[in-house]
VOSETI-523942 format. One record per residue (C-alpha): residue number from 1; chain; z, x, y. Coordinates in Angstrom, 1 decimal. Each point is the difference from the previous one (the first is absolute). Layout:
<sites>
<site k="NUM" c="A" zz="Z" xx="X" yy="Y"/>
...
</sites>
This chain:
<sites>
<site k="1" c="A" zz="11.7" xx="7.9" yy="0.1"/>
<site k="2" c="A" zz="1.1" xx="-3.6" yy="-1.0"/>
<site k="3" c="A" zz="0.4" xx="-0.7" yy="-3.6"/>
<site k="4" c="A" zz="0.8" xx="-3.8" yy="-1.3"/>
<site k="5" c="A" zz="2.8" xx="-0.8" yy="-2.3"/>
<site k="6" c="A" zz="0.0" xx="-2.9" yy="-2.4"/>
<site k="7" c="A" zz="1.4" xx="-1.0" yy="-3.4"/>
<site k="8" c="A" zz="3.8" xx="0.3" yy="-0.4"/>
<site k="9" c="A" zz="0.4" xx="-0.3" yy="3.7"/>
<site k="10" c="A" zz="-2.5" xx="-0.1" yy="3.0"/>
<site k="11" c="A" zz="-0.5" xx="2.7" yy="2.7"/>
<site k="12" c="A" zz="-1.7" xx="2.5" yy="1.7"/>
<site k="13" c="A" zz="0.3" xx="3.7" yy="0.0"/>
<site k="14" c="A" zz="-0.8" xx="2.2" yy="3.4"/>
<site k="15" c="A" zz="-0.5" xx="3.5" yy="-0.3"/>
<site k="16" c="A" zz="-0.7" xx="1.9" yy="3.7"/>
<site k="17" c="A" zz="-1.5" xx="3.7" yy="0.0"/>
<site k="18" c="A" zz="-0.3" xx="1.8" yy="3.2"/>
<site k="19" c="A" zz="-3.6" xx="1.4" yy="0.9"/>
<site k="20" c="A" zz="1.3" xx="3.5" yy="-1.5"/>
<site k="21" c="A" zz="1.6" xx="-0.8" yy="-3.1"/>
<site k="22" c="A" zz="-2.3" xx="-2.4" yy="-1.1"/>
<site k="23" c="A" zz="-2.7" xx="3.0" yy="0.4"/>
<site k="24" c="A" zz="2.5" xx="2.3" yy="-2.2"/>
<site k="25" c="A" zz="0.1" xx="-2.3" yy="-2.6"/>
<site k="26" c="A" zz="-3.4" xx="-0.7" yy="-0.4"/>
<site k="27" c="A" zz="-1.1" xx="3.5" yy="0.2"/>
<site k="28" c="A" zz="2.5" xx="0.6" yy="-2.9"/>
<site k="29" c="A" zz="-1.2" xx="-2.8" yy="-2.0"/>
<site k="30" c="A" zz="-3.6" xx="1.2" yy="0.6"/>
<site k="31" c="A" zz="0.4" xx="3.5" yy="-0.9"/>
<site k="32" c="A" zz="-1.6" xx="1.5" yy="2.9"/>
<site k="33" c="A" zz="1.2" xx="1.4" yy="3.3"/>
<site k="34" c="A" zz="1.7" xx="-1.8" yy="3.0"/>
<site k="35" c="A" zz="-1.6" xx="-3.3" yy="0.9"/>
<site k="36" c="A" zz="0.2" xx="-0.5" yy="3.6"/>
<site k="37" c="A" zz="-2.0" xx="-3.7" yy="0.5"/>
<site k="38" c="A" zz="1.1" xx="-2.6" yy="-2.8"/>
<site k="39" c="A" zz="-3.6" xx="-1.3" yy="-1.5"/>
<site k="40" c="A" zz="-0.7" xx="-2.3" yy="-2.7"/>
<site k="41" c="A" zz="0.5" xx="2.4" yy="-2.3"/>
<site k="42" c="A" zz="3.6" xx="0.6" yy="1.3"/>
<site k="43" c="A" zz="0.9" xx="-3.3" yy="0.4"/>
<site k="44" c="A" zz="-0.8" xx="-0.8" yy="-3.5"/>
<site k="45" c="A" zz="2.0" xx="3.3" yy="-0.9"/>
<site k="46" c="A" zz="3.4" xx="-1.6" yy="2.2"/>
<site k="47" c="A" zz="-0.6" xx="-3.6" yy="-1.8"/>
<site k="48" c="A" zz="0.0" xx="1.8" yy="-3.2"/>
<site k="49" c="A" zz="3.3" xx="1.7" yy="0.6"/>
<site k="50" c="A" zz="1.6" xx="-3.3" yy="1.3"/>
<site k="51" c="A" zz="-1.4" xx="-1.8" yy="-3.5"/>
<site k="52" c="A" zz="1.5" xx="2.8" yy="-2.2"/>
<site k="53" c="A" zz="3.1" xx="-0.5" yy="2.3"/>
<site k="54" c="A" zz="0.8" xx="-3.5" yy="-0.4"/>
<site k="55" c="A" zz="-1.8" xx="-0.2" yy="-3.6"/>
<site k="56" c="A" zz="2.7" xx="2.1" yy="-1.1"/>
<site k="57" c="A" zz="2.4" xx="-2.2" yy="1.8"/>
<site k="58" c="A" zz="-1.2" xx="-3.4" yy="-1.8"/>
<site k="59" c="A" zz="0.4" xx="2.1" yy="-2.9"/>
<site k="60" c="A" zz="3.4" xx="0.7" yy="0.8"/>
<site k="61" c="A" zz="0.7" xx="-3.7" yy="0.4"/>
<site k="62" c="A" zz="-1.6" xx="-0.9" yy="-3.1"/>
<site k="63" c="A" zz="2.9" xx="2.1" yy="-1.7"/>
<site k="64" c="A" zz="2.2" xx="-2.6" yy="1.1"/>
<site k="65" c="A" zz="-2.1" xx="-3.0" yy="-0.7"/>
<site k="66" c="A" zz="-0.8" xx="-0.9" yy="3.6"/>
<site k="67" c="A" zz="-3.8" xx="0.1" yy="-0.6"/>
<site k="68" c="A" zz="-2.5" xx="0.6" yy="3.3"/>
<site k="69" c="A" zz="-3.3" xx="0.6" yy="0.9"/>
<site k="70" c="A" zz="-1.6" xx="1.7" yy="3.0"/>
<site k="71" c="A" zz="-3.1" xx="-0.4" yy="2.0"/>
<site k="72" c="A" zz="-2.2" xx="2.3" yy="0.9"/>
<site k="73" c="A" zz="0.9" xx="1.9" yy="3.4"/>
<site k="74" c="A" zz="-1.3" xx="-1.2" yy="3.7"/>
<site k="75" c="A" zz="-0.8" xx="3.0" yy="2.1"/>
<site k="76" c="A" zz="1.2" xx="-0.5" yy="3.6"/>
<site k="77" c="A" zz="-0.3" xx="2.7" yy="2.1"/>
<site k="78" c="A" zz="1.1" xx="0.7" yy="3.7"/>
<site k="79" c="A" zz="2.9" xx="-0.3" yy="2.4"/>
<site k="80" c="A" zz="3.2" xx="-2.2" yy="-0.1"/>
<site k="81" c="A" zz="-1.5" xx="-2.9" yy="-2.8"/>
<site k="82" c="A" zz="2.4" xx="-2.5" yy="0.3"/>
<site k="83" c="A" zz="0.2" xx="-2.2" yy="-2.8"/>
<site k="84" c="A" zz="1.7" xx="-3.4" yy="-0.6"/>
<site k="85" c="A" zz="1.4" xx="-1.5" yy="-2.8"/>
<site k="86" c="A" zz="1.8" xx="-2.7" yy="0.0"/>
<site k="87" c="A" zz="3.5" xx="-1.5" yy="-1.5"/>
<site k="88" c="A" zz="-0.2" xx="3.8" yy="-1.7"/>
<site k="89" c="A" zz="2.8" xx="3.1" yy="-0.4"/>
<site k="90" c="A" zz="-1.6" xx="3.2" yy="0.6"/>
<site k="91" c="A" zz="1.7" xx="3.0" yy="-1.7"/>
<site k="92" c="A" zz="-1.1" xx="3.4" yy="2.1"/>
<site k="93" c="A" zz="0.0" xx="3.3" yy="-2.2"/>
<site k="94" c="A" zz="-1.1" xx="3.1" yy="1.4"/>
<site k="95" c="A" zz="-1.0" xx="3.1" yy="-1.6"/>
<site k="96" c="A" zz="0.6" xx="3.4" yy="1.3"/>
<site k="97" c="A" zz="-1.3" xx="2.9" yy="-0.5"/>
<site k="98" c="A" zz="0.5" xx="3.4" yy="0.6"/>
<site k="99" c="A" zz="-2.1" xx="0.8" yy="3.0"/>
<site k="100" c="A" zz="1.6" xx="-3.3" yy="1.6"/>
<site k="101" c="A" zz="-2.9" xx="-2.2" yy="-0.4"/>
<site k="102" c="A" zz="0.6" xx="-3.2" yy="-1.8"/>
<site k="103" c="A" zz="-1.4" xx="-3.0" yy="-1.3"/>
<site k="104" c="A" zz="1.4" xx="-3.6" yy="0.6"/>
<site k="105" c="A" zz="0.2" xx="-2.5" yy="-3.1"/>
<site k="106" c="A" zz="0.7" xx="-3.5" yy="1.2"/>
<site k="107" c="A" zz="0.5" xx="-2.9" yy="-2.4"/>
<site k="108" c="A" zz="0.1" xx="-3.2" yy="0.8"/>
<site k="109" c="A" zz="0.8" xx="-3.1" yy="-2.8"/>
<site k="110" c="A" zz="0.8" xx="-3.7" yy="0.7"/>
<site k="111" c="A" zz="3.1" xx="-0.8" yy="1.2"/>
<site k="112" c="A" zz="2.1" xx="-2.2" yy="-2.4"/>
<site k="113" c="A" zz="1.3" xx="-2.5" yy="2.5"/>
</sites>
């Protein structure tokens, strides 16, 4: 999932799901039993989560006057995307959870030199 950054700084926000976790997640947010394929439906469901996510962040922001916006999620979906962004720092944060799958939130914003 990429998600834009602008206002009081410029960036990009990367959140990776595995296969499994994304299908978890989506089933949860659905209300219904375990999703094995991702359709529409649960792609929707994952962007949703990642909105409420970093909404909440900008939020979070805003309580310390630094005011940003976010765009609306890109779907990518395979193997080893590569992205590349240049004359950016990318912060990598992963969240872990208790059956050792995790999600990856990378964040990328201009470099000041």
């Amino acid at each position: 999932m990429l998600i834009g950054i602008t206002g009081g700084f410029h960036g990009s926000v990367v959140m990776s799901f595995s296969k499994a976790i994304c299908c978890k997640i989506a089933s949860v947010m659905m209300g219904c039993s375990l999703i094995t394929e991702i359709d529409e439906i649960g792609k929707s469901a994952i962007g949703e989560l990642c909105n409420m996510i970093l909404g909440h962040t900008a939020t979070i922001f805003y309580r310390d006057n630094i005011i940003v916006d976010i765009t609306p999620p890109t779907i990518l979906t395979g193997d080893n995307i590569q992205l590349s962004i240049p004359n950016t720092v990318v912060v990598s944060i992963p969240l872990l959870f208790e059956d050792e799958s995790q999600i990856e939130i990378n964040v990328s914003f201009a470099d000041g030199n």
